[in-house]
Structure formats: structure tokens, C-alpha cells
C-alpha positions in Angstrom: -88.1 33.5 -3.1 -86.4 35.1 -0.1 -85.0 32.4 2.8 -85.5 33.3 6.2 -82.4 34.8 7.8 -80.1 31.7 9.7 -80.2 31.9 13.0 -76.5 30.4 14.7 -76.8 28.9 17.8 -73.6 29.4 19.9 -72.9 28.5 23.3 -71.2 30.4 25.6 -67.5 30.5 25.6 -64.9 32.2 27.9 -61.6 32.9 26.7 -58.5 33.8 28.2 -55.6 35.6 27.3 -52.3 35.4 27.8 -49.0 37.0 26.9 -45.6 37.2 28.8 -42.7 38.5 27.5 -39.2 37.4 28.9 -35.6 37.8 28.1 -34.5 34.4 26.7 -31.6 34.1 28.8 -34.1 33.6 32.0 -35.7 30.9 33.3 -39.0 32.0 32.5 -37.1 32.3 28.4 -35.8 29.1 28.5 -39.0 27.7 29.4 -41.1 29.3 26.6 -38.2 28.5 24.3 -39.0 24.5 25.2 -42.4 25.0 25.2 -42.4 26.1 21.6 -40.1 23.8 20.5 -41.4 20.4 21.6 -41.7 17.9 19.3 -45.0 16.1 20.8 -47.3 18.8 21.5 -47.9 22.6 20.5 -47.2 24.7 23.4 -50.5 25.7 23.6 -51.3 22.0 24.8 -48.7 21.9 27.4 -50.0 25.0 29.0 -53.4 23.8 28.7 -52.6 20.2 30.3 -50.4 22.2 33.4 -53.0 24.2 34.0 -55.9 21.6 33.8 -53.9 18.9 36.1 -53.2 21.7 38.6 -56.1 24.0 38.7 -59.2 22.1 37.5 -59.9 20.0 40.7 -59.9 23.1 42.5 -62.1 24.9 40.5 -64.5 21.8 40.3 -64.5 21.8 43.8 -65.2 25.5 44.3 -68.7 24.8 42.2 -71.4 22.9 43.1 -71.7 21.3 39.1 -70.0 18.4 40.0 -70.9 15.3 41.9 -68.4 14.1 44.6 -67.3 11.2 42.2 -66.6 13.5 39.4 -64.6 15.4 41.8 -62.8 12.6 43.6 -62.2 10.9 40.0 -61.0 14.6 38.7 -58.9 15.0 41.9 -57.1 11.1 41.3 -56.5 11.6 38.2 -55.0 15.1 38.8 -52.9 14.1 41.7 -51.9 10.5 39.7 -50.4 13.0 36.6 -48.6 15.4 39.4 -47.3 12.2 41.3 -45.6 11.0 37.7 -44.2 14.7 36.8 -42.7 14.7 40.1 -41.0 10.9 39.8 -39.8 12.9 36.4 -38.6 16.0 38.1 -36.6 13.7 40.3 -35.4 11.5 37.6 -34.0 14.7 35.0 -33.0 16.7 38.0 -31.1 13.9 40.0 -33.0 14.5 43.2 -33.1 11.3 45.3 -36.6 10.4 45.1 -36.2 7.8 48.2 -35.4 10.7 50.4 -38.1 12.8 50.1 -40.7 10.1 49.2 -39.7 7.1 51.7 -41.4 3.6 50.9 -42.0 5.0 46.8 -40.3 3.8 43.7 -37.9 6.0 42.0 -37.5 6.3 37.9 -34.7 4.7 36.8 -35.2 6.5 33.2 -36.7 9.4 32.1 -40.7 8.2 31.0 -40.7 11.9 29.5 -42.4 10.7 26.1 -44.4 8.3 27.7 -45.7 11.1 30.0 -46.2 13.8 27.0 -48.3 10.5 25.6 -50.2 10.1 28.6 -51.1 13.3 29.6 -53.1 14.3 26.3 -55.6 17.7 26.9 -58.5 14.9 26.9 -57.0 13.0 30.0 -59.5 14.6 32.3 -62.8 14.6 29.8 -63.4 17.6 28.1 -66.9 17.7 28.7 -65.9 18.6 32.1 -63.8 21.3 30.7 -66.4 22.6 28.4 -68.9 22.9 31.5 -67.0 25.6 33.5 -65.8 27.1 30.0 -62.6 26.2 29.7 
């Protein structure tokens, strides 16, 4: 008995590439170097959750998938994860927070973990993602 052939559904993907190559005694080195090397996430996740938390509101914005709670929840939680990388920026860098930011609360330790943690890939839901082919 012969089967019919499988057809495989797949849905549409877009990928994107990237590679940079940097000495490791620059900035740009050092960075990659603690990208690779973290403990609590491959660097492929870090890049992922920087560019999602930075870029995705924008994009959402710029297409007409999204309803304007989708984008105003996207666009809190975005600026929400930026407001608490900045607090650690501060904190690591010894910047004084009070300042720059009158009226705000400074960190008094680093929340570095805590923010890895928080800031998983699926903090904005990945269906959202998915939809614009990230």
C-alpha cells in the first residue's frame, strides 16, 4: 500500500542575522565577552530581551495589528523594564540617580539578578512577537 505524501504545514518565519566582529579590548569586546559569559541567560536571550524592550513598541506602533491597549500595555511594560535598567545603570555606574531623576527613588543595591529574572524573553507575550515574526 503506498501512503499519500505528508504535507508540513509551516508558517511563515523571518529570520535575522547577525554577526559583529570586535577586538576584545573594546567596548563593543568587552560587551560580547559578558554577553557570552552570563550565568543566567544565553546571550542570545539578552540580545533578544534588549531588542524587544527597546524596539517592539515601536514597531507595534508602526502596524495597524495591534489594538491601542495592546500597544499602551506593550509600551508600559517596555518603558517599566527601561526605567529599572536605568535605576541599575545608575546604581553599577555610581551616577546620582536624584540628580537626573528629581522626586524618584534611587537603588541602594544592585537588583541585577533580580532584573535578569524579571526580564525573561516572554515578559512581553510572545504571541505578540510571533505576529510581526520575530
Amino acid at each position: 500500500m503506498s501512503q499519500k505524501p505528508t504535507t508540513i504545514s509551516r508558517e511563515k518565519v523571518t529570520e535575522l542575522y547577525f554577526r559583529y566582529q570586535a577586538k576584545k579590548s573594546s567596548g563593543e569586546g568587552i560587551l560580547f565577552d559578558f554577553l557570552k559569559n552570563d550565568e543566567v541567560l544565553s546571550h542570545k536571550e539578552m540580545i533578544l530581551q534588549a531588542i524587544k524592550v527597546y524596539w517592539f513598541p515601536i514597531a507595534m506602533a508602526k502596524t495597524n495589528f495591534f489594538s491601542e491597549d495592546e500597544l499602551s500595555q506593550a509600551g508600559l511594560r517596555a518603558i517599566q523594564e527601561l526605567r529599572r535598567q536605568m535605576q541599575e545603570i545608575a546604581f553599577l555606574t555610581g551616577v546620582d540617580w536624584s540628580a537626573h531623576f528629581p522626586g524618584e527613588n534611587p537603588r541602594k543595591e544592585s537588583h541585577f539578578s533580580e532584573f535578569q529574572e524579571h526580564l525573561q524573553v516572554d515578559s512581553i507575550p510572545e504571541e505578540s512577537f510571533s505576529d510581526l515574526g520575530c
